[in-house]
Each structure stands twice: as C-alpha cells, then as structure tokens.
C-alpha positions in Angstrom: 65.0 95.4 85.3 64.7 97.7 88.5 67.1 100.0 89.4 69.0 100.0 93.1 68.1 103.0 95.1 69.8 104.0 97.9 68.8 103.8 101.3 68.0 106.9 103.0 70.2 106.7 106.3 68.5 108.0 109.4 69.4 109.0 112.7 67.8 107.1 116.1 65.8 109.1 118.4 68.4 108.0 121.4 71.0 110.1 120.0 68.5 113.5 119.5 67.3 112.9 122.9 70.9 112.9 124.6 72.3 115.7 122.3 73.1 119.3 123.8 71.9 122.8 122.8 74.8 125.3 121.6 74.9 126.8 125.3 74.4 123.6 127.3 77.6 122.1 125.3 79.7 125.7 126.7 78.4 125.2 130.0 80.2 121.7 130.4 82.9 122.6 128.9 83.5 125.4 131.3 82.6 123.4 134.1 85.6 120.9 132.5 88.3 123.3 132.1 87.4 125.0 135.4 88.3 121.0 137.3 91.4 121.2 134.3 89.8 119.0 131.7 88.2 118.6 128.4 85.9 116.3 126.8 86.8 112.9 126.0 88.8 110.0 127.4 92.1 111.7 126.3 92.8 113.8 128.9 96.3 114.9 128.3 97.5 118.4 129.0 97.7 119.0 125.1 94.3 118.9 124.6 93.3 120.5 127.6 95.6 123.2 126.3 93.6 123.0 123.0 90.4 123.2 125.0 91.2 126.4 126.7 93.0 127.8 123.6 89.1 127.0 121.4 87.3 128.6 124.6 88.8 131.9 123.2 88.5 131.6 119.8 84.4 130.9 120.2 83.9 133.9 121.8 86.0 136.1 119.9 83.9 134.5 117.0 80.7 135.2 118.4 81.6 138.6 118.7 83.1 139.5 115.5 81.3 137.6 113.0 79.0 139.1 110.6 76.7 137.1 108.4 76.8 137.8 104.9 73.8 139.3 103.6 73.3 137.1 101.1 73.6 134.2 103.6 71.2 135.8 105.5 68.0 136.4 103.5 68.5 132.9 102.2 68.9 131.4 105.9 65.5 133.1 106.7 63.8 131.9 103.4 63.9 128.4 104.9 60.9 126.4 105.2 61.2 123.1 106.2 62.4 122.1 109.8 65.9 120.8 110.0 68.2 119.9 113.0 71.8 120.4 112.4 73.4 118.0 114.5 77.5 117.6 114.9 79.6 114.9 116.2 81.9 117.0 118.0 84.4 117.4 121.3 85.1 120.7 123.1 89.4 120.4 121.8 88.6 119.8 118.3 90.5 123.2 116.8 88.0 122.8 113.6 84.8 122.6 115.8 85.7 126.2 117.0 85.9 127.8 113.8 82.7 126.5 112.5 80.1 126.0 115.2 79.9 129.2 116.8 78.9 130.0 113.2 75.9 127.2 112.6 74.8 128.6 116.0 74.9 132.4 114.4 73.1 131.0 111.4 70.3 128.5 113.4 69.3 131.6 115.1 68.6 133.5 112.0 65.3 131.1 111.3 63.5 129.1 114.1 63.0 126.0 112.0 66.8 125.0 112.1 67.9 123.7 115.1 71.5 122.7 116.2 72.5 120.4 118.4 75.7 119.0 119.5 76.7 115.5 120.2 80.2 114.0 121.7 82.1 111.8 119.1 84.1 109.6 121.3 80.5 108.9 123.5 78.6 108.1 120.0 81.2 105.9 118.0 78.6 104.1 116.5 77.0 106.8 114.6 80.3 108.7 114.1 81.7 105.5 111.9 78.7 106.2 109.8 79.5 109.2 109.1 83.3 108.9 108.5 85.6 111.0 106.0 86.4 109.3 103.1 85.0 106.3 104.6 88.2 106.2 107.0 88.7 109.4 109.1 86.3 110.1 112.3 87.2 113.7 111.3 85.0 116.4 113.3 83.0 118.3 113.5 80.5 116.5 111.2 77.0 118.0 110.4 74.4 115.8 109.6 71.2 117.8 109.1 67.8 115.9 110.1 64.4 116.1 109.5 62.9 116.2 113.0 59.5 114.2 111.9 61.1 111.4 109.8 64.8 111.3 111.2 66.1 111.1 108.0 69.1 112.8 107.1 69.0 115.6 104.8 73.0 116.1 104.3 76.2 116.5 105.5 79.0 118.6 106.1 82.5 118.9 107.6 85.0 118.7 109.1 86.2 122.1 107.0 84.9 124.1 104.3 85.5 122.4 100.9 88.9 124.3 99.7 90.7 124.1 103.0 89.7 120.4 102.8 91.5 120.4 99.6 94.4 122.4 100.8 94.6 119.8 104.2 94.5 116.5 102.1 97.5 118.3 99.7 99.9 119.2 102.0 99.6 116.1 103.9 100.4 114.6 100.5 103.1 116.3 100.2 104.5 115.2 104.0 104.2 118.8 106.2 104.4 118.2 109.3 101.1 118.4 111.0 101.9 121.4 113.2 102.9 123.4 110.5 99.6 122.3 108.8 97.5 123.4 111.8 99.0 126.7 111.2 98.5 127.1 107.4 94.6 126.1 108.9 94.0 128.6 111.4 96.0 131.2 108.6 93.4 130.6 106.2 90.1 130.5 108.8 91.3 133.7 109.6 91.5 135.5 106.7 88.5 133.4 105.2 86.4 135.3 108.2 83.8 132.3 108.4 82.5 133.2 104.2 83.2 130.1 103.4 81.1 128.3 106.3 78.4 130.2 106.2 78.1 129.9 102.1 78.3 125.9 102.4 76.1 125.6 105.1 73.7 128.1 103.7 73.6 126.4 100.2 72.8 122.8 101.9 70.3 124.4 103.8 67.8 125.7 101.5 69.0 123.4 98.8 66.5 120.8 100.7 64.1 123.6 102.3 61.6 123.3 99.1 61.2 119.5 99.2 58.2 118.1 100.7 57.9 116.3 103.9 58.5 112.5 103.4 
C-alpha cells in the first residue's frame, strides 16, 4: 500500500515579479506617510499613526542591531539560493521588529534574497499561508527556491516564545493594548536574538539539500 506524501506548495512567478526590494518597500512608504497614509485599504488615523510610529522603530533598528556571531558565520555558510519573501503592510507593529532584521541578515550572503509583498494586495496567497489555519497574521516568511518556486519554509508573525506568550494572555482575556505592550517589552529586551536565531536555523537547515 503507498504512502500519501505531501505536496510541495509553491509560489507563482506573478507574485515574485510584483514583489519589492527592502528599500523600494521604505520608499513607498515614505512617499505614503509624507500624502498622510499607509498601506492598505484601511486608512484610518490609527494606523497611519502606527505607520509613522514603525518608520522609527526601523531605523533605530538598523542602526543598533548587531548580528550575533554565531548567526553570522552560519548566515554566510549558506549555499543554496533562497528568496525570503513576506506578506507584509508598512503598519504592521510585528513587521518592524523583524524585517529590518532579515534585511541585516540577507545582506550577510548574496544567495538569500528578500523581498516584500503587500498582504491585503495578495489575499490569495496570504490565505495559504494563514496562522493556525485561521489568522492572516503578518509578517509571514515563506522562503523560496528561485529555480523551482517551491517553498523551502516558513516563519512568522513573531519569534516562537513571544508567539507562545501572545496566544496565552489572550487566553487569559488582556486586553489587546496591554498585550501590544507586554510585545514591544519583550522585542526590546530580546534585542532581535531570537529572530535572527530562528531565521538563521531555517536557513541553513535547507542550505545542504540539493536542487530539486
């Protein structure tokens, strides 16, 4: 009797093709808040707000982030292609904390690209790709081979433990602005280690596999 595999899930060349480098994706964001908006179809002053408020918080990261050591001699030991790219939107408070990071860690090794992709504009892929098979939770990281399409993993929207720690104090029924809080607590003292260990493991946990 033959076992069930299954089905390696790929990604469609449309969705590469329309997807923005790290510094094409600031530039139209500034050019958003600087007409008073945000990506989207929600333009409410909230997440505008938001917007502005993850403006800072990228550059102050990629100022004041270090790469681990570690992190980095593994990044550079990578040697199959890859393209990281994330279902995103420029007021997603999560998306701050973690892609300024994949772009610091891309750069480390030229054959991992990243790539950034509006949620709300890609629906159809995003419910793919949904958390716990419910949330369109972002920012999502599905990793690619560039030749085949395939996907090699996944990750997001947060770092394993503070996944954890979201899904049990909305369990317990905190309010969600005083769980956004207990979030941005723990990015900050975490100082991006726990990002760049996840995405660094995934990484070179499918570099040594042959091409497809």
């Amino acid at each position: 009797m033959s076992e069930s595999l299954t089905p390696i899930r790929t990604v469609e060349a449309t969705y590469l093709e329309k997807a923005l480098s790290y510094d094409a994706f600031k530039a139209m964001t500034d050019a958003l808040l600087a007409e008073g908006k945000t990506t989207g179809p929600v333009q409410s002053e909230a997440f505008i707000h938001y917007t502005q408020l993850n403006h800072q918080r990228v550059h102050r990261l990629e100022k004041t982030t270090v790469i681990l050591p570690g992190v980095r001699e593994r990044m550079l030991s990578i040697t199959r292609a890859q393209i990281w790219l994330v279902l995103t939107e420029a007021w997603c408070g999560d998306a701050a904390q973690s892609i300024p990071v994949m772009q610091l860690l891309a750069q480390l090794n030229s054959l991992v690209t990243l790539r950034l992709l509006l949620r709300d504009e890609n629906l159809e892929l995003m419910d793919r790709y949904l958390t716990r098979g419910v949330s369109r939770s972002i920012p999502k990281l599905i990793a690619i081979d560039p030749l085949t399409r395939e996907e090699l993993f996944t990750w997001g929207p947060r770092p394993t433990v503070l996944q954890e720690t979201f899904y049990r104090m909305r369990s317990e029924g905190i309010l969600y602005d005083d769980i956004k809080e207990e979030l941005q607590r723990w990015y900050n003292k975490d100082k991006t280690s726990s990002i760049q260990r996840e995405l660094m493991e995934l990484a070179t946990s499918v570099s040594g596999k042959p091409v497809p």
